[in-house]
N, C-alpha and C positions, 0 to 999 in steps of 0.2 A: 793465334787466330781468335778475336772477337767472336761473340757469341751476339748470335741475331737477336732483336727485339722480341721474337716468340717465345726463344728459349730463355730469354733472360724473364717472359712471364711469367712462362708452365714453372721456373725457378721459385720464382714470387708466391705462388700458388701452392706449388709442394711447400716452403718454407711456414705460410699461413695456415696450410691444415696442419701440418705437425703439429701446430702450437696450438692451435687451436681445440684441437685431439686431447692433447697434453693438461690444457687446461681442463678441459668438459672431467677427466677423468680426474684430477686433482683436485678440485674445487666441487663442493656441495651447493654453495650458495652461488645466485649471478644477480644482479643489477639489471633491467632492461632499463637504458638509458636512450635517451631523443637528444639530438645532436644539432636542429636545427638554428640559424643564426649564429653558431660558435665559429670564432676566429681559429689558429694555430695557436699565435700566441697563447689564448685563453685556455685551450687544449693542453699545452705544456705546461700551465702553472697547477691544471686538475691532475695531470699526471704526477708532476712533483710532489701533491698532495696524499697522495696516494702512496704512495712510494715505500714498499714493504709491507702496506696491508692489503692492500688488491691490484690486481693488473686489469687494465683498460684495452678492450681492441676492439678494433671494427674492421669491416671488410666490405664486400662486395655482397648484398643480401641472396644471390642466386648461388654464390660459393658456400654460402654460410649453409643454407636447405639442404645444400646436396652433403656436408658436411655430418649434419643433425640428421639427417636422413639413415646413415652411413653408421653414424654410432647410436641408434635408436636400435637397431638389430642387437649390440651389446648391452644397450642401458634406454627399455619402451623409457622408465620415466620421462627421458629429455624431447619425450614428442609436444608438451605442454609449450613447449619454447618455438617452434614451427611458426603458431599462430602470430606471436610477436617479431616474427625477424618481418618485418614492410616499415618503410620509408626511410629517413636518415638516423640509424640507431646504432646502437654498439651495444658490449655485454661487458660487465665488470665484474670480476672474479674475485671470491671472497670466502675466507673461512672462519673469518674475525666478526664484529658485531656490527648488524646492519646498518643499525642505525648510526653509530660513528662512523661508516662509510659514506650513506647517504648524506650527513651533515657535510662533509668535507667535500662531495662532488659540489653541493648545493650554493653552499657559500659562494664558490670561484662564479659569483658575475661583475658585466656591464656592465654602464649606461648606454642606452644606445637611442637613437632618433626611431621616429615613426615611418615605417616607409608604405606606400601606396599599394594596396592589395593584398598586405600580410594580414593573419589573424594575430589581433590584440587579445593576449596574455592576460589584462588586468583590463578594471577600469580606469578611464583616462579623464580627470576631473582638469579644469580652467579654474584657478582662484582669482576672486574679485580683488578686485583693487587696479592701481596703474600699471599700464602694457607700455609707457614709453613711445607709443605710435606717436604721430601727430592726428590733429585732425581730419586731415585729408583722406583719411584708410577710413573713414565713417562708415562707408559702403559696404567693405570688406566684412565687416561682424553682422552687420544687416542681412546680407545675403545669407550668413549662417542662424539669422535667429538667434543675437544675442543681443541683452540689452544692453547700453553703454552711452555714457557721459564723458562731455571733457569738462576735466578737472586738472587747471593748472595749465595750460597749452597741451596734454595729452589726452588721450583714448584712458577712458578710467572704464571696467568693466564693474557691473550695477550689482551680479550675484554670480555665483560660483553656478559653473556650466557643465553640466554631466556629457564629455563629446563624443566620450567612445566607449561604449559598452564590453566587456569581455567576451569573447568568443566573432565577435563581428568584425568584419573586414575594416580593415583602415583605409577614409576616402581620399582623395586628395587635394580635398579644399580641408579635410582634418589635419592632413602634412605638413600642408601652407602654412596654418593657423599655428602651429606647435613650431613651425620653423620660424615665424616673426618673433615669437613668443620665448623662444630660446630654450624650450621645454624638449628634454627628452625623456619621456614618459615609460620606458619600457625597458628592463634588466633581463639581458638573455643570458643563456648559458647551461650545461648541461643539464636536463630534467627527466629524473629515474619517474619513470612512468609502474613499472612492473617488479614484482619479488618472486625469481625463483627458487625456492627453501629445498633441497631433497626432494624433487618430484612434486613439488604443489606450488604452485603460482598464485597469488593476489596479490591486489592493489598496493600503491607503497603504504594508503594513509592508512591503514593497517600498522605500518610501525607509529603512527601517534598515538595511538591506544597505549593509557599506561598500564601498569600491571595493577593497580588499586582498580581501575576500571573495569579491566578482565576481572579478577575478582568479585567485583561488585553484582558484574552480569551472571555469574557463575553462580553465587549464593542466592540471586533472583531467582534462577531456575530451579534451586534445590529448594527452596520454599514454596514454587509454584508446583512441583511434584509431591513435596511432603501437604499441604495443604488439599490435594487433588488425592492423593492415594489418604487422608484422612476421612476425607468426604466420602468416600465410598466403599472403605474399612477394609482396602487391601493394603496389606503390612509390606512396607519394603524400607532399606537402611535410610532413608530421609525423614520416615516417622518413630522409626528406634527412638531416639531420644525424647519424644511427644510422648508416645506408648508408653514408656518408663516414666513419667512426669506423673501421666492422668492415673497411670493403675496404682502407685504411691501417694495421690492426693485422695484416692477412695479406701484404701489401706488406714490411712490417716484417719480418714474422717468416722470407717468401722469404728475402730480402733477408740475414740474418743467417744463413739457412742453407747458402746456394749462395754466398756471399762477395763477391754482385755488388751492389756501390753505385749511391746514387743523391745525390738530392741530402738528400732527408730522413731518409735511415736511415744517411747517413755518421757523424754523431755516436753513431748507439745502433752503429753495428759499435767504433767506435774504443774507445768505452764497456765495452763485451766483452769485447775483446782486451784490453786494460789490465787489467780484474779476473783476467785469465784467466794473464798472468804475473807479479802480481805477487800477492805472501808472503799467507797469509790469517794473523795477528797472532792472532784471537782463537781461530781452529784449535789454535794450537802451544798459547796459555795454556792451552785443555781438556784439550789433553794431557798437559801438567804438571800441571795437576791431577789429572786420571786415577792417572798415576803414582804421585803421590804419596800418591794416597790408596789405592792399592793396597798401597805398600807396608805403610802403618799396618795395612791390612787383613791382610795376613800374619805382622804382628806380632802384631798383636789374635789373630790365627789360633791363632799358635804356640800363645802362652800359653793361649787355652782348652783346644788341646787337649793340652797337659800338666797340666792340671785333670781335663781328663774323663778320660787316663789313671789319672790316681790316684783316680778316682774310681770306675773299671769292677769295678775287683775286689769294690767293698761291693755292687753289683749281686748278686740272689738269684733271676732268673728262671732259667737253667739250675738248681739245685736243685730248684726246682717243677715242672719237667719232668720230672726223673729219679724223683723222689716217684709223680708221676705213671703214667710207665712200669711201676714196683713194683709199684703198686697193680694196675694192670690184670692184668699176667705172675701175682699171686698170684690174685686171682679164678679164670683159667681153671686154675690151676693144680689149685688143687681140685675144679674139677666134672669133669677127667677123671681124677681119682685117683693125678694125680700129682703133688708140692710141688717146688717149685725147688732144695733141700735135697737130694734124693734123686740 
């Protein structure tokens, strides 16, 4: 006797939680992955990919809740995963390295057309040059606000046309447009939206962070504490090393002043004393230079000013002076009636 269509699903249902069960307990890591616009085909080439380092499944999202619900009682961690089981999504189970997982779901895309009311994935640029139209489709780019020449007996498009922005609905005079155009602007195919690690969830772009970056950020912050706890003179292991730097450079510097050795500042005293009697070499050369260029300088001196000697006398500013004196002594001379002459 056949088994009815119900029981071949309550069938389906025990078979997907078992395994389902099976996995949550066997696997640390999961993938949240979005499913939407994938083929079967495309589906079987991701699993093929897969294949001995994680397993792939998806189910019915109101199966899955009551599933996660079910073994949250065994394992609170897996409540983080609740919030992501909505729309068309699945879980990829992994105990291997995420980031060679994620590359390998990633890779398996498309090309696919634009269609009418979806959200664009990417920007969707037009490059200028010839479209092959004839001229009769003029209209057709006019209506969308683009510029365009014929060139040759065709539609030549004037500059590259930004038509569809990412994250905005695709219109269907943009469909049209990509469909004359023979463009299909859009690569679907699985995309891990989410990282469930042992009980903690983030973003995937989390795995592009490299490890020199982590790092980088890591020793930013131990600088910004060791500089913070210097500043206010509480001691903690980020200014250990500073601490030990500054009370050794004042060690030192005692040390150098009051004459009294030790075992680390005997080489910088003996270092001291040595510069301190013997000849400085590039002293003396300055001085000879000095010298020497002084004297040219009093050469040079001389001779100008046995130039400007002989040059003083063609000077004619005292004359303009004394011109000057004249003039005034004759003015007054007249308005009290009496001339310099007299």
């Amino acid at each position: 006797m056949e088994a009815s269509a119900g029981e071949k699903r309550k069938a389906r249902k025990k078979r997907f939680k078992e395994k389902l069960e099976q996995l949550l307990q066997e696997y640390n890591n999961i993938l949240i992955v979005g499913i939407d616009n994938v083929g079967s085909f495309q589906m079987q080439k991701i699993r093929i990919a897969l294949r001995k380092k994680a397993v792939m499944i998806m189910g019915k999202n109101t199966l899955m809740r009551m599933i996660l619900r079910e073994q949250i009682l065994k394992n609170p961690k897996l409540e983080a995963l609740l919030a992501l089981v909505k729309g068309n999504m699945g879980f990829v189970f992994t105990n291997g390295d995420l980031n060679e997982i994620r590359n390998a779901i990633v890779e398996n895309k498309v090309p696919a057309v634009a269609k009418s009311g979806t959200i664009a994935p990417v920007d969707v640029f037009v490059p200028a040059g010839p479209t092959g139209m004839d001229p009769g489709q003029t209209s057709f780019f006019q209506a969308l606000n683009i510029a365009t020449k014929i060139a040759r007996g065709s539609i030549e498009i004037v500059n590259t046309v930004h038509l569809i922005k990412a994250g905005d609905k695709v219109t269907s005079s943009a469909v049209a447009l990509l469909g004359k155009l023979d463009i299909k602007p859009f690569f679907y195919g699985v995309v891990v939206n989410h990282i469930y690690e042992n009980g903690a969830v983030y973003p995937v772009a989390i795995l592009d962070v490299t490890q020199d970056e982590l790092l980088e950020k890591f020793l930013g912050g131990v600088r910004k504490i060791a500089a913070l706890s210097l500043a206010i003179g509480y001691p903690t292991e980020a200014t250990l090393p500073h601490s030990l730097s500054f009370g050794l450079k004042k060690l030192l510097a005692l040390s150098f002043s009051t004459a009294y050795k030790f075992k680390e500042s005997e080489a910088l005293v003996k270092a001291a004393a040595t510069a301190a009697t013997a000849p400085a070499p590039a002293k003396k050369e300055k001085e000879e230079k000095g010298a020497q260029g002084g004297k040219k300088d009093d050469k040079g001196g001389k001779e100008k000013g046995g130039k400007k000697g002989e040059e003083k006398p063609k000077e004619v500013e005292k004359p303009k002076e004394e011109e000057e004196e004249e003039d005034v002594g004759a003015g007054f001379g007249d308005l009290f009636g009496g001339g310099g002459d007299d």
